[in-house]
C-alpha positions as CSV (number, residue, x, y, z in Angstrom):
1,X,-10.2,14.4,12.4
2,X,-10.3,12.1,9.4
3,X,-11.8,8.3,10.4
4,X,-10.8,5.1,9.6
5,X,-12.9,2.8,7.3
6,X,-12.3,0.2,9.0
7,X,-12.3,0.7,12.4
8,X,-14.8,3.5,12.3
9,X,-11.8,5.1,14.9
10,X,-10.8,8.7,14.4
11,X,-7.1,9.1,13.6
12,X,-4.3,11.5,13.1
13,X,-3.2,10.0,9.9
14,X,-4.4,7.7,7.1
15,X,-2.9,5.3,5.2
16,X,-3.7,4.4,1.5
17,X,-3.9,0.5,1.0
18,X,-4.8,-1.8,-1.8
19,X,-7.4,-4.4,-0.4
20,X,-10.0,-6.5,-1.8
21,X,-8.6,-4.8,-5.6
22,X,-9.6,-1.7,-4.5
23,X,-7.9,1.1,-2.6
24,X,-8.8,2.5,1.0
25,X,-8.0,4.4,3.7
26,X,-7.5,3.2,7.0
27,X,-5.5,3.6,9.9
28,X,-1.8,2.0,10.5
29,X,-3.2,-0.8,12.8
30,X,-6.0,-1.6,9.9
31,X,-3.5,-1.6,7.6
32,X,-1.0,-4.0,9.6
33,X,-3.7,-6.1,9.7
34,X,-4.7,-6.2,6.2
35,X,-1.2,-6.9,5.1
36,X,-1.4,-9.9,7.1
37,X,-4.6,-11.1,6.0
38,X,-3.2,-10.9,2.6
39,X,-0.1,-12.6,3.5
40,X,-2.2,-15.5,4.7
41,X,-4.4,-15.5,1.9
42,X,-1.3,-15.6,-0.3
43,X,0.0,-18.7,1.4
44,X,-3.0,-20.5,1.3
45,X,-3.3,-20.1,-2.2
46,X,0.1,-21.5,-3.0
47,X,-0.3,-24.3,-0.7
48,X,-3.4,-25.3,-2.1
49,X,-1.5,-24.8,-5.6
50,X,1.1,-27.3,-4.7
51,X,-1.3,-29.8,-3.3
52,X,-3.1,-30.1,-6.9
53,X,-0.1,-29.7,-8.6
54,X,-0.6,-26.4,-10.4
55,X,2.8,-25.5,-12.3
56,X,1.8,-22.0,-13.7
57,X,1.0,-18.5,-11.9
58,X,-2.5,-17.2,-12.6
């Protein structure tokens, strides 16, 4: 049974995700959740953007 780096849970099935610029393996529900996180992240970072006034993309 392969494990989840994540979770530490033992799965049927990994999934390959991009996170923190580097690729892992983790379950479905880790991987929901990282997608999220990164979401969030995301908006943050433009809101914070706007609020200074930054036209460009990095």
């Amino acid at each position: 049974m392969p494990v989840c780096r994540t979770c530490k849970d033992e799965v049927d099935e990994l999934v390959s995700v991009k996170a923190e610029g580097r690729r892992i393996k983790v379950c479905e529900d880790c991987a929901e959740r990282l997608a999220e996180e990164a979401e969030i992240a995301e908006m943050s970072e433009s809101a914070m953007q706007d609020m200074m006034g930054y036209k460009g993309r990095r």
